[in-house]
C-alpha positions in Angstrom: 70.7 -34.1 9.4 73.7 -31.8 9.0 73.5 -28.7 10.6 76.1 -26.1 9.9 76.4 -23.3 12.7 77.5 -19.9 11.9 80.0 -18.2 15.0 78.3 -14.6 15.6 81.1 -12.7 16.9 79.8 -10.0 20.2 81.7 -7.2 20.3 83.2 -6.8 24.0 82.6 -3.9 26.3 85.6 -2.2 25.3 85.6 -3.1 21.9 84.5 -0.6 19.6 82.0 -2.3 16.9 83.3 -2.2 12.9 81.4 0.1 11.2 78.2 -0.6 9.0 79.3 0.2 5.5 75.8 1.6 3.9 74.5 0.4 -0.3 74.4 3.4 -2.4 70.4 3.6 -3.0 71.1 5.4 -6.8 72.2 3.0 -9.3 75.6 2.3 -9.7 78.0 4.0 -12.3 77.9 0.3 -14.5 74.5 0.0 -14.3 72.1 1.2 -17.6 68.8 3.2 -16.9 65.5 1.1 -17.2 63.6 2.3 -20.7 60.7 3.5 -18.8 63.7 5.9 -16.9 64.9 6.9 -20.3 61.0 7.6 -21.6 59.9 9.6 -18.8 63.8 11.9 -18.8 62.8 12.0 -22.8 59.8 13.6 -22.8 60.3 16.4 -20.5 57.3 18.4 -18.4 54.0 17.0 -18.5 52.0 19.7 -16.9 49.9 20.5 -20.0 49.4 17.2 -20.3 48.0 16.2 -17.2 46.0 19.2 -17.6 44.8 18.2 -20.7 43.8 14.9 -19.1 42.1 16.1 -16.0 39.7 18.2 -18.1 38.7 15.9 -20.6 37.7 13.5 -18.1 35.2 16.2 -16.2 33.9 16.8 -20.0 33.2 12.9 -20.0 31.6 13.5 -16.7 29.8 16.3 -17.6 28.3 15.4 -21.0 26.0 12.6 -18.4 24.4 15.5 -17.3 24.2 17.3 -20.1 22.5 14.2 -21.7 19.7 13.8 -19.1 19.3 17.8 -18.6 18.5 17.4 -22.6 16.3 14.7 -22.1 14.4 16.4 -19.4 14.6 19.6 -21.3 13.3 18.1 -24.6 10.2 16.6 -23.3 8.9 18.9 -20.6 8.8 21.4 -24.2 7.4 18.7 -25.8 4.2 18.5 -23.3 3.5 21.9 -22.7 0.8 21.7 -24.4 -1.0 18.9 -23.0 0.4 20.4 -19.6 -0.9 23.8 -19.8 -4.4 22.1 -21.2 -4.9 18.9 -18.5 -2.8 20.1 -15.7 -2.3 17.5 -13.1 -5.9 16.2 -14.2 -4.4 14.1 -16.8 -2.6 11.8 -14.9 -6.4 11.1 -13.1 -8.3 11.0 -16.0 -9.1 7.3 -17.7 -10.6 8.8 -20.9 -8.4 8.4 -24.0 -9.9 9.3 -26.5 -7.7 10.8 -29.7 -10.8 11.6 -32.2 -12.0 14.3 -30.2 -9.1 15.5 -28.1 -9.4 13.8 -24.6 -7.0 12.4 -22.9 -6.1 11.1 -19.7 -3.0 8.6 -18.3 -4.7 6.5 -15.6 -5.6 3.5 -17.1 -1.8 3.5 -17.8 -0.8 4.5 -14.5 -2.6 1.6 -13.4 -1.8 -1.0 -15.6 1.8 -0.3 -15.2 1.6 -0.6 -11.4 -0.2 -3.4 -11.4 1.9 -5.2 -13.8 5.4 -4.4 -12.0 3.7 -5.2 -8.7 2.4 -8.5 -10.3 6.4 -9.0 -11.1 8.1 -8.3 -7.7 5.3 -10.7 -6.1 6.6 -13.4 -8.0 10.5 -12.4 -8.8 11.6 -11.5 -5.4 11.1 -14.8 -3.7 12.7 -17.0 -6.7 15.7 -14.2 -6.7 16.2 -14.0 -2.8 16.0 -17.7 -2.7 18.6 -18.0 -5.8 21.0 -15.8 -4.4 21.2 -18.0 -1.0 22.0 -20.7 -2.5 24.6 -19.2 -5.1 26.2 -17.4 -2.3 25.8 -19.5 0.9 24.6 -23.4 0.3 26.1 -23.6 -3.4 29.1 -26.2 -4.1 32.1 -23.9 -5.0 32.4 -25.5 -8.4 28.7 -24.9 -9.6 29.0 -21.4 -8.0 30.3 -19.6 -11.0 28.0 -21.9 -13.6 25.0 -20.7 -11.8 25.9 -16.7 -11.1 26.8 -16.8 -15.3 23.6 -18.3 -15.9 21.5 -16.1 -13.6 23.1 -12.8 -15.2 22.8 -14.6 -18.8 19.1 -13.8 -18.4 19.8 -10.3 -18.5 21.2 -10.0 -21.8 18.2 -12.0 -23.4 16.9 -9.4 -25.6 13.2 -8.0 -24.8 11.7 -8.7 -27.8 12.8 -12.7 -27.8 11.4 -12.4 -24.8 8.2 -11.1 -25.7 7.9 -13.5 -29.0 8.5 -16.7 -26.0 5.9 -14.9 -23.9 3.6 -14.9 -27.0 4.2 -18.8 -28.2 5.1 -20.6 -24.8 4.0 -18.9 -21.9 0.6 -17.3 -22.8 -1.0 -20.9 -23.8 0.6 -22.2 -20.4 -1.0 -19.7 -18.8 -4.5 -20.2 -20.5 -4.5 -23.2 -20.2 -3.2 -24.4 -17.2 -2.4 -21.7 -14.8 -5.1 -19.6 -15.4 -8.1 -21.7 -14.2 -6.4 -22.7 -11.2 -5.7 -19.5 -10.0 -9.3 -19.1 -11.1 -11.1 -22.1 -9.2 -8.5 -20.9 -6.2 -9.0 -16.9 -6.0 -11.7 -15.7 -8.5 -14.1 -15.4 -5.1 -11.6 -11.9 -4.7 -12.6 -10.9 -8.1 -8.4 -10.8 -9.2 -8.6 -13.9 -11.4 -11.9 -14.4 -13.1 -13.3 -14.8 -16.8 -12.7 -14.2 -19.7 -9.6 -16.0 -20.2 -7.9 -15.5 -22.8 -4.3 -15.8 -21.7 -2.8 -12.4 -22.8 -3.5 -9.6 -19.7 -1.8 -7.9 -17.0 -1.0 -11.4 -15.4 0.5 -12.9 -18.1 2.7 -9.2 -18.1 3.6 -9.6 -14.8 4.8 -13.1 -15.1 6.8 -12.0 -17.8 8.4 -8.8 -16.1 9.7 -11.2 -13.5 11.4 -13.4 -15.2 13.0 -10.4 -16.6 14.2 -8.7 -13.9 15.0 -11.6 -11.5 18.7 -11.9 -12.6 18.5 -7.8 -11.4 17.4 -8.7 -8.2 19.3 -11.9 -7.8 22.9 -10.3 -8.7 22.4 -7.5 -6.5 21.4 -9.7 -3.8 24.2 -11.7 -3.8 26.9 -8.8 -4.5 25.3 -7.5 -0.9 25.0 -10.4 0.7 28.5 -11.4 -0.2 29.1 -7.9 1.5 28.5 -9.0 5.2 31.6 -10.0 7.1 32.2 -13.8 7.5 32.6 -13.3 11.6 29.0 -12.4 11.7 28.4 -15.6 10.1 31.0 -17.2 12.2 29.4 -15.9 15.5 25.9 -16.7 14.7 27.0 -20.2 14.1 29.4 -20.0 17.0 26.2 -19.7 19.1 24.7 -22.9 18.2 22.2 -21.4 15.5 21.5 -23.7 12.3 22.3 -22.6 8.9 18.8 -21.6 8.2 19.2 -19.5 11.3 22.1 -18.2 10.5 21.5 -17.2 7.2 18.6 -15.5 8.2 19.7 -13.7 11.3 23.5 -13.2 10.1 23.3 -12.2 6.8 19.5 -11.7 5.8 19.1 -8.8 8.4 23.0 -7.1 8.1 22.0 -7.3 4.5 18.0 -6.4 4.1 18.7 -2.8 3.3 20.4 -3.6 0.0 18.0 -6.1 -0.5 15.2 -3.9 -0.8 17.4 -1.6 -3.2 18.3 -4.8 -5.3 14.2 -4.9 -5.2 13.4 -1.2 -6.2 16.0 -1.3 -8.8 14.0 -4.3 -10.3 10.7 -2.3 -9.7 12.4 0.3 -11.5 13.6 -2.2 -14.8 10.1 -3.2 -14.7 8.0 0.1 -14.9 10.1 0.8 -18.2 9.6 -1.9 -19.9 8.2 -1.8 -23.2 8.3 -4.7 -26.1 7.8 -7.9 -24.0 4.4 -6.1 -22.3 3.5 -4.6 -25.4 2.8 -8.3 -27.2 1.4 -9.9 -24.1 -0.5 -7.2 -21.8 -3.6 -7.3 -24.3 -3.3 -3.1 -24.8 -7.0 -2.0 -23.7 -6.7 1.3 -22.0 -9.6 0.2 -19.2 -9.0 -0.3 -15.4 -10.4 -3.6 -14.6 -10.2 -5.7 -10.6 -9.6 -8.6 -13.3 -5.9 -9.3 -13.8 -7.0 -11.7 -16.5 -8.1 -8.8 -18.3 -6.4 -7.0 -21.2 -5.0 -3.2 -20.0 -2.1 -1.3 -20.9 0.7 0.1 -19.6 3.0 3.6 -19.7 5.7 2.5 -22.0 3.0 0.2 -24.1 1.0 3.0 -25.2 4.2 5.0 -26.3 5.6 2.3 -28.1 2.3 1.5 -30.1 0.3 4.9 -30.8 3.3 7.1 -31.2 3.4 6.6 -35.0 -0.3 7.1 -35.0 -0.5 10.5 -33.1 -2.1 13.0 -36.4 -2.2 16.2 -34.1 -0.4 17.6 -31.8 -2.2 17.3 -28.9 -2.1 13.7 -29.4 1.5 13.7 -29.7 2.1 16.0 -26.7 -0.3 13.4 -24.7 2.1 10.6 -25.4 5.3 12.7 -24.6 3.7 13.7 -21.5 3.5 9.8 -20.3 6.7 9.3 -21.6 7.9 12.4 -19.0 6.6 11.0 -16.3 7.6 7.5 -16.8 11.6 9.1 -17.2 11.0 10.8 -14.0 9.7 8.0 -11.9 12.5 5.6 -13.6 15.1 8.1 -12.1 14.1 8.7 -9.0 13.5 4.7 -8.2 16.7 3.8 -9.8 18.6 6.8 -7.7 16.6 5.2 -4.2 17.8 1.8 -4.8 21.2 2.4 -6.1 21.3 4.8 -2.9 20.3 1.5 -0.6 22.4 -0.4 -2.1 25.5 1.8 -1.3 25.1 1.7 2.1 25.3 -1.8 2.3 28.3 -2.2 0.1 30.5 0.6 1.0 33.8 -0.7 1.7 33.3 -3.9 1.3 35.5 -6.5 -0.8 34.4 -8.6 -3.0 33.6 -12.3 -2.6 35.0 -14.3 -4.8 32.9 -16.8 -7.2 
């Protein structure tokens, strides 16, 4: 191999160095200006503009307000009526009973708990455990396929889900899940007969195969969060991967996790057409989660066309308050808990 060695000249001690002639830094007098030079001399102050800009995008801001104050607005003046008649007693009463003017939300307060509840029991497991292995234990190739198919789940419309719910999983449940959980539990008076397939169960099962892709994506976008060193020093302390997923990244991460969960809990208190063809809509409060009941966005979606009077109408738009204002504050709590775990933190790629 040639090597060609280049003399570097030191100046002495009595030398005096050559001078350092500097590059102009503007262009030279050849040279042509750029187009984008010749738009932005062109078109001359752009103070209005900007100005212009700036407060069109707080309108934009704004008008998300304005749209939920309205919301707000609209149905608090929508339920005065029922308000200044039941009070707070509506939302403890179980009577509903439209001929003769008495109503009360409880049996929809309850079967909308139980229903969500019945949900996270079942989703948060399968989603937890999904985004593990997407993020930690999943070849890098299938990584991608998975996460797309996960979050495809979530664009399935609710009412394809419902009409699957009606002709696939209701007769599964009936007949094969149902008397099992039966035979197994119906000594706690949870799961006993009548079965007849369609009830807050077969809700609940539904709900969380609705909201795990929520759950899952959130999890993973958190736990993809947590710096690789803590993984790295976990492992560097002889832990296995089991231990180190669940000490290095499960417990940095278990703050959004429950925020990934309360945002799920929140998707499933408001959901309406999948519960509405499979919950069984029988405004009764039953220990039976085989039994038919009814939930807040259910009875809405159903006797809302019905409603002859206005206290009947009121009624409805006073559930359909409440239900806004619960869905809020949850979804403000989890996206809160999320945020702190997520703050300044890149994102992992797929």
């Amino acid at each position: 191999m040639n090597l060609k060695l280049q003399e570097v000249r030191v100046p002495g001690p009595f030398e005096t160095p050559s001078p350092v002639t500097e590059k102009p830094d503007g262009p030279r007098p050849g040279d042509e200006p750029s187009t984008v030079r010749k738009f932005l001399q062109s078109r001359g102050s752009s103070a209005l503009a900007d100005k212009i800009f700036r407060w069109l995008m707080v309108l934009c801001a704004l008008s998300i307000f304005a749209i939920v104050a309205l919301i707000c607005t609209e149905l608090v003046v929508r339920s005065q009526l029922t308000i200044a008649k039941f009070g707070i007693k509506f939302f403890f009463g179980s009577a509903w009973d439209p001929v003769n003017g008495n109503f009360g939300a409880l049996p929809f307060v309850y079967g909308t708990l139980a229903s969500s509840l019945i949900s996270l029991v079942i989703a948060v497991p399968l989603a937890v455990g999904v985004a593990i292995f997407i993020t930690e234990m999943c070849p890098k190739m299938l990584r991608g396929i998975l996460a797309f198919l996960t979050e495809l789940l979530a664009a399935i419309p609710s009412i394809v889900y419902g009409v699957w719910a009606v002709f696939v999983l209701v007769p599964i449940l009936r007949e094969h899940v149902n008397p099992i959980l039966i035979k197994l539990f119906g000594w706690t008076g949870l799961f006993t007969e009548p079965n007849f397939g369609i009830g807050m169960f077969a809700a609940g099962v539904i709900l969380a195969i609705m909201i795990l892709p929520i759950i899952s994506s959130l999890t993973r976008e958190v736990m993809s969060a947590v710096p690789h060193s803590q993984r790295e020093a976990v492992l560097a302390l002889g832990a296995t991967r089991w231990e180190m997923i669940r000490m290095g990244v499960l417990r940095n991460a278990r703050i959004g996790i429950v925020g990934s969960i309360i945002l799920g809990l929140g998707r499933a208190l408001g959901e309406t057409m999948a519960v509405t063809m499979v919950i069984g809509n029988s405004p009764q409060i039953l220990k039976n989660l085989l039994a038919p009941g009814y939930s807040m966005a259910s009875v809405i979606a159903n006797e809302f066309s019905e409603a002859s009077d206005d206290t009947y109408r009121s009624a409805l738009i006073e559930i359909g308050l409440a239900l806004f204002l619960v869905t809020i504050v949850v979804n403000a709590l989890a996206r809160v808990l999320v945020w702190a775990v997520t703050r300044g933190a890149p994102a992992r790629s797929t």
